[in-house]
Residue frames as qw, qx, qy, qz and C-alpha x, y, z in Angstrom:
[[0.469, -0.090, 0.323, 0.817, 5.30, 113.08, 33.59],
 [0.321, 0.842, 0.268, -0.341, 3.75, 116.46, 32.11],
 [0.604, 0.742, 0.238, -0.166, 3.45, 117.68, 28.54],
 [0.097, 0.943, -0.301, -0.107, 6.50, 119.44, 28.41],
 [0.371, -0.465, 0.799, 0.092, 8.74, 116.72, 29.35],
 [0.714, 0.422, 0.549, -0.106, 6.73, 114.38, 26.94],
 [0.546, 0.833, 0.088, 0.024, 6.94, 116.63, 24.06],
 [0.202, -0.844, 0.495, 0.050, 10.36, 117.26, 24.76],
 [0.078, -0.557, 0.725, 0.399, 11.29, 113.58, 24.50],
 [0.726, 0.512, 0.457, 0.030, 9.26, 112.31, 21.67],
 [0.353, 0.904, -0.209, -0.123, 11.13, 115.59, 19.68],
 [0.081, -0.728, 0.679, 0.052, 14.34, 113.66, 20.64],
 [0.710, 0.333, 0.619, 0.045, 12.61, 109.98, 19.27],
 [0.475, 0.858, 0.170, -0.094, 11.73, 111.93, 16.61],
 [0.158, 0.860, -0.445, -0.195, 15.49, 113.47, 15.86],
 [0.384, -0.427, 0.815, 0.078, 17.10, 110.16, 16.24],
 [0.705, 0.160, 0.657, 0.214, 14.99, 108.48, 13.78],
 [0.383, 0.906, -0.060, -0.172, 15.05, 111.46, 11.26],
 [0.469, -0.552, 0.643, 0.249, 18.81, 110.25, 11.60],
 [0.469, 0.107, 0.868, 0.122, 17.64, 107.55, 8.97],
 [0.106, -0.226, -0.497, -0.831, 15.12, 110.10, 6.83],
 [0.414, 0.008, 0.184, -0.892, 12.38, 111.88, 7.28],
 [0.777, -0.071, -0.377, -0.498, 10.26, 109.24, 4.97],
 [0.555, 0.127, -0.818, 0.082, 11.77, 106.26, 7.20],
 [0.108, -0.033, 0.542, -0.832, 10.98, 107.88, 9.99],
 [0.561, 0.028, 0.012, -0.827, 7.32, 107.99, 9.08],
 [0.700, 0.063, -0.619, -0.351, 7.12, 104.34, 8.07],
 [0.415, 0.276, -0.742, 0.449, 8.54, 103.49, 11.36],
 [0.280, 0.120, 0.345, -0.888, 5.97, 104.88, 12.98],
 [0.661, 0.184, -0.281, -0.671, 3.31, 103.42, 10.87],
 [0.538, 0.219, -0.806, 0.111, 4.71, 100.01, 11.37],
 [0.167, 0.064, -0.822, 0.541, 4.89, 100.18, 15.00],
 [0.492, 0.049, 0.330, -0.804, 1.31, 101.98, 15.27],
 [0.831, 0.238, -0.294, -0.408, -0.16, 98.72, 12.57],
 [0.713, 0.051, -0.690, 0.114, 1.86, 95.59, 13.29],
 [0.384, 0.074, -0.739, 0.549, 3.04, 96.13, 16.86],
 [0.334, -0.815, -0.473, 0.024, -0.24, 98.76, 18.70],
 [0.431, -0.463, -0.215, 0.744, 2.21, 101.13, 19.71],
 [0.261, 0.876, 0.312, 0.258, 1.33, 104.69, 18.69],
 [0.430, 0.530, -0.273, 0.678, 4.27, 107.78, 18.71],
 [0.285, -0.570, 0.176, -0.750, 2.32, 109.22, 21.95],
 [0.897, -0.428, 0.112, 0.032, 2.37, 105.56, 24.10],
 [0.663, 0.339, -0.464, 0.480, 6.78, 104.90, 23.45],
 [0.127, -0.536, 0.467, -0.692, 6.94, 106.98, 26.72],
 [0.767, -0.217, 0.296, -0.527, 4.37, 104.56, 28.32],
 [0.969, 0.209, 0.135, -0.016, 5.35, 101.47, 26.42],
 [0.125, 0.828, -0.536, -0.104, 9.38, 101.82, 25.95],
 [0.532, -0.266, 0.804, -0.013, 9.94, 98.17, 26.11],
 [0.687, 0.506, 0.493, -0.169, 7.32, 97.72, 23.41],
 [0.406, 0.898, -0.157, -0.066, 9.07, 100.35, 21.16],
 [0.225, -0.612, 0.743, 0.151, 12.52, 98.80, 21.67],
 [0.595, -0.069, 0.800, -0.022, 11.42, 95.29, 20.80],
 [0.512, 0.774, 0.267, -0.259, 9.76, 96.74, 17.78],
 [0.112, 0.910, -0.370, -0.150, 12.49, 98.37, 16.54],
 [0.491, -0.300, 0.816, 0.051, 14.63, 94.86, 17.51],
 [0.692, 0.434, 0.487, -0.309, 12.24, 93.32, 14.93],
 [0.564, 0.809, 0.125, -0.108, 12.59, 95.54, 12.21],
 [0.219, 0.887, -0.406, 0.040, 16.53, 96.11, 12.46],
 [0.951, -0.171, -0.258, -0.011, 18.09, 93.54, 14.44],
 [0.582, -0.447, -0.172, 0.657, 21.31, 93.96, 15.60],
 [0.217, 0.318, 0.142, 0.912, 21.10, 97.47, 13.75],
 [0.378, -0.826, -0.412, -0.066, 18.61, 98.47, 16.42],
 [0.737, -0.322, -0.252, 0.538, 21.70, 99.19, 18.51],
 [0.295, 0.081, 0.191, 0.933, 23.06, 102.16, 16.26],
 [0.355, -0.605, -0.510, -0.499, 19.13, 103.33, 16.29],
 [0.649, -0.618, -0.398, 0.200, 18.95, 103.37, 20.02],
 [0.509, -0.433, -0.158, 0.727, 22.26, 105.29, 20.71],
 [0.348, 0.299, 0.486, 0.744, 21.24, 107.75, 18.17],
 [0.410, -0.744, -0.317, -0.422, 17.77, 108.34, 20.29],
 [0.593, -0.747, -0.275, 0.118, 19.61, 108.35, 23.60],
 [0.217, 0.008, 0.100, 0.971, 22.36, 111.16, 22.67],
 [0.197, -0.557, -0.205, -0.780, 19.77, 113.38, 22.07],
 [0.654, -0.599, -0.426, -0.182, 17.65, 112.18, 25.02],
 [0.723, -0.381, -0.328, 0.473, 21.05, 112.76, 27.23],
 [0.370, 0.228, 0.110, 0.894, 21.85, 115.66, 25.60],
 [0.337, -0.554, -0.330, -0.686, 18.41, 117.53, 26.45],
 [0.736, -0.626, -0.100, -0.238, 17.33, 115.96, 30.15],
 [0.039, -0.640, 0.623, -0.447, 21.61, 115.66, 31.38],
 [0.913, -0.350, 0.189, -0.090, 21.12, 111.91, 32.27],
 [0.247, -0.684, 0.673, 0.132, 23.38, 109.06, 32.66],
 [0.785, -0.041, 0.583, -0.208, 21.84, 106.29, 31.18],
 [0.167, -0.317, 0.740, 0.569, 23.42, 104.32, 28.32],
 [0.116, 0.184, 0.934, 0.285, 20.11, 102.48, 26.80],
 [0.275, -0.388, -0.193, -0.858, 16.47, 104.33, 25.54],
 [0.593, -0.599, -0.538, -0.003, 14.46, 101.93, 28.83],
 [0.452, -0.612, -0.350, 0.547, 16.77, 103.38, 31.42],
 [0.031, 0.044, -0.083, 0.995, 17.02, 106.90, 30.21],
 [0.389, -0.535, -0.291, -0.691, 13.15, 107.27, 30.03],
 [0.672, -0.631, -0.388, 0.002, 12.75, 105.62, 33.51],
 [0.474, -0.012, -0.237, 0.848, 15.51, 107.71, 34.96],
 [0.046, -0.240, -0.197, -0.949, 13.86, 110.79, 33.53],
 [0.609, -0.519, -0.514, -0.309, 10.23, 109.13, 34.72],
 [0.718, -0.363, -0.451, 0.387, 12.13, 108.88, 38.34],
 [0.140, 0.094, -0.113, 0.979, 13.75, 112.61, 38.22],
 [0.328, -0.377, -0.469, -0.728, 10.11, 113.87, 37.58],
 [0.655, -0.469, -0.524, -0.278, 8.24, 112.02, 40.09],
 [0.540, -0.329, -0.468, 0.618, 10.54, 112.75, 42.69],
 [0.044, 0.036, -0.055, 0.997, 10.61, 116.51, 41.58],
 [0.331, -0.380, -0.570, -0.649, 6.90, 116.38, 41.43],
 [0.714, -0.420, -0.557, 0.056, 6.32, 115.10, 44.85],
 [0.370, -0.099, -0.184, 0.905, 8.91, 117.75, 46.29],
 [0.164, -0.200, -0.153, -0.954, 7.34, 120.53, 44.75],
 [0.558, -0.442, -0.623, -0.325, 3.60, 118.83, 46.01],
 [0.673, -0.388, -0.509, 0.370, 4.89, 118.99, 49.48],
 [0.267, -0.125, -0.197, 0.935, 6.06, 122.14, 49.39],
 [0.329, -0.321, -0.135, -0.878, 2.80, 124.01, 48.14],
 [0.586, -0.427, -0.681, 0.103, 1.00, 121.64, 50.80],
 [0.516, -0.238, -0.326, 0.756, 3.41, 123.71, 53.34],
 [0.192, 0.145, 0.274, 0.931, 2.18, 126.80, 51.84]]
């Protein structure tokens, strides 16, 4: 996945928990990067890790948290997926296919 698409959706992490406050936002982050290992720049690499986290800290109020990050996330990258695991693999799967296209084609070239 390259930079763009990264930075893209961490900004939409990032809007969904702002959802909650800027300062909550930050603790959330702190939390997950001290109790759980996850840091803001592995969720993309570790989205199971960052759900279960989140599960932790909210319990069933994860739920509202989640759909909060994957509106944005659907809103920005036009997927279909309903939950934050399958929209990032989706998005991981768009990518790698477009990546592999586009590889083939400058091969051809």
């Amino acid at each position: 996945m390259d930079e763009e698409i990264k930075r893209k959706l961490l900004k939409c992490i990032d809007e969904g928990l702002n959802s909650l406050g800027r300062t909550i936002k930050q603790v959330i982050y702190w939390y997950l990067e001290n109790r759980f290992g996850v840091k803001r720049n592995e969720i993309l690499d570790k989205p199971e890790e960052f759900i279960r986290a989140l599960e932790l800290i909210y319990g069933c109020g994860v739920v509202v948290l989640e759909n909060m990050i994957v509106r944005k996330i659907r809103e920005e990258f036009n997927v279909q997926s309903e939950d934050f695991i399958s929209a990032i693999m989706e998005i991981k799967r768009k990518h790698d296919s477009f990546s592999k296209i586009q590889n083939y084609f400058i091969l051809i070239i």
